[in-house]
N, C-alpha and C positions, 0 to 999 in steps of 0.2 A: 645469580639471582634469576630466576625462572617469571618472564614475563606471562608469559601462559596463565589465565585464569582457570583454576579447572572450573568445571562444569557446575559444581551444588556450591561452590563462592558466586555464581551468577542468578543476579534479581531477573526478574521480568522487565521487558519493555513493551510497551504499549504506547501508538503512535493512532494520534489522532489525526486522519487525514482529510483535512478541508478544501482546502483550496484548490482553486479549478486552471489551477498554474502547472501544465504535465513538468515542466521542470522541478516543482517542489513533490509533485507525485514522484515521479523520479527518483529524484532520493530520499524520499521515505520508503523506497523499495528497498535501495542502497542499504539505508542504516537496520531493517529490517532481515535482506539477507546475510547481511555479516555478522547482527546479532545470530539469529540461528546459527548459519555456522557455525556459531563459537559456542554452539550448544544452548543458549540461552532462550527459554519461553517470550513468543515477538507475537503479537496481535495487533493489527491491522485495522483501524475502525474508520472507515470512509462515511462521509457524511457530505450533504449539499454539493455543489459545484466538480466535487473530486468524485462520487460515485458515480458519474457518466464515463469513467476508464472501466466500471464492471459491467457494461451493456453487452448483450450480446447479438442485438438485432444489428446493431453497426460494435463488431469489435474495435474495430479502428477508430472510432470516432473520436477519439483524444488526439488525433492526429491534427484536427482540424481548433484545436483546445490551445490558448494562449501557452507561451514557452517564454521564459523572461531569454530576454537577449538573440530570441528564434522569431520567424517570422509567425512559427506556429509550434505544435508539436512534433510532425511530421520533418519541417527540417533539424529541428534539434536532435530525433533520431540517429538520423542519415546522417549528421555531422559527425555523432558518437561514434556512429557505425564505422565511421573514416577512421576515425582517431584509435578504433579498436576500445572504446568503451561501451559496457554493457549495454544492448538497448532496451527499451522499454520491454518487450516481446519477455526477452531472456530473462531479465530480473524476477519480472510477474511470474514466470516457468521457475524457476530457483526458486520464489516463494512460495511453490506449489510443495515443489519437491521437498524444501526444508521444515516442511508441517509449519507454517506460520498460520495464525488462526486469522480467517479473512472476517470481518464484522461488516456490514453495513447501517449506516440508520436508516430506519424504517419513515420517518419523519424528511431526512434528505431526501429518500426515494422517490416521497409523494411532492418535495418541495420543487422535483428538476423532473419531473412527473416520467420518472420510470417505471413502470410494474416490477413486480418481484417476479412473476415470469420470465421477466427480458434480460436478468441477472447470468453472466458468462456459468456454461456449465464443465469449466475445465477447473474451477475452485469450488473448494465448499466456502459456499456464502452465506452464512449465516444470520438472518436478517433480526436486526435487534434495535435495543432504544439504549438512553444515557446510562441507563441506572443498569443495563446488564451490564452493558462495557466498564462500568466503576468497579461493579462486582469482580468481572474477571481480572482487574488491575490486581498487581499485587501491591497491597499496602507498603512494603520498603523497595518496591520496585520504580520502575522512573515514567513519568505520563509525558510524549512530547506531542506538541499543539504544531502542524505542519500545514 
């Protein structure tokens, strides 16, 4: 039996990314690039607290961003980095490469007062509200709240 799913048996996943915890950013990177990998359509929708990892006046600035179990972000990195887990940096790049659709809310943006200028320009960021990101859900695909 052939565990491999091909490619057109795979829904959409769509991850809604909230919270301003880099460790739950993290791995909604994780579960984003592995979906891709395995071929599957992955769309990324950051919103409030979590759309301060798309800045790019300070790239870094989720360094300084709560990490459950880390003093911050930045050691939780550097922890992974030891252990030879993906860091932050490289996943975000893999989700570049693996065409994952980056969203943000347009409503977060103004709520954690970032401009849509100051958005990283090594993603396409595509800046949007509730009802696009519903839209681009696929109806038998899967929504996770992160």
């Amino acid at each position: 039996m052939n565990s491999t799913p091909k490619t057109d048996d795979l829904e959409k996943l769509s991850l809604i990314v909230h919270s301003a915890d880099v460790s739950k950013i993290h791995y909604a990177l994780v579960m984003a690039a592995g979906a891709a990998a395995m071929g599957k359509p992955v769309t990324l929708f950051f919103t409030m607290g979590a759309s301060k990892v798309l800045a790019k006046a300070d790239p870094l600035a989720w360094h300084n961003m709560p990490a459950e179990g880390y003093a911050n972000g930045l050691q939780m990195d550097n922890s992974f980095k030891q252990r030879g887990v993906a860091d932050f940096e490289t996943l975000f790049q893999a989700c570049i490469e693996l065409k994952v659709c980056f969203m943000v809310c347009e409503m977060g943006l103004i709520a954690v007062e970032i401009e849509k200028s100051n958005l990283r320009d090594d993603a396409n960021i595509e800046i949007t509200g509730v009802v696009t990101f519903l839209h681009d859900a696929s109806k038998d695909g899967s929504i996770i709240f992160i």
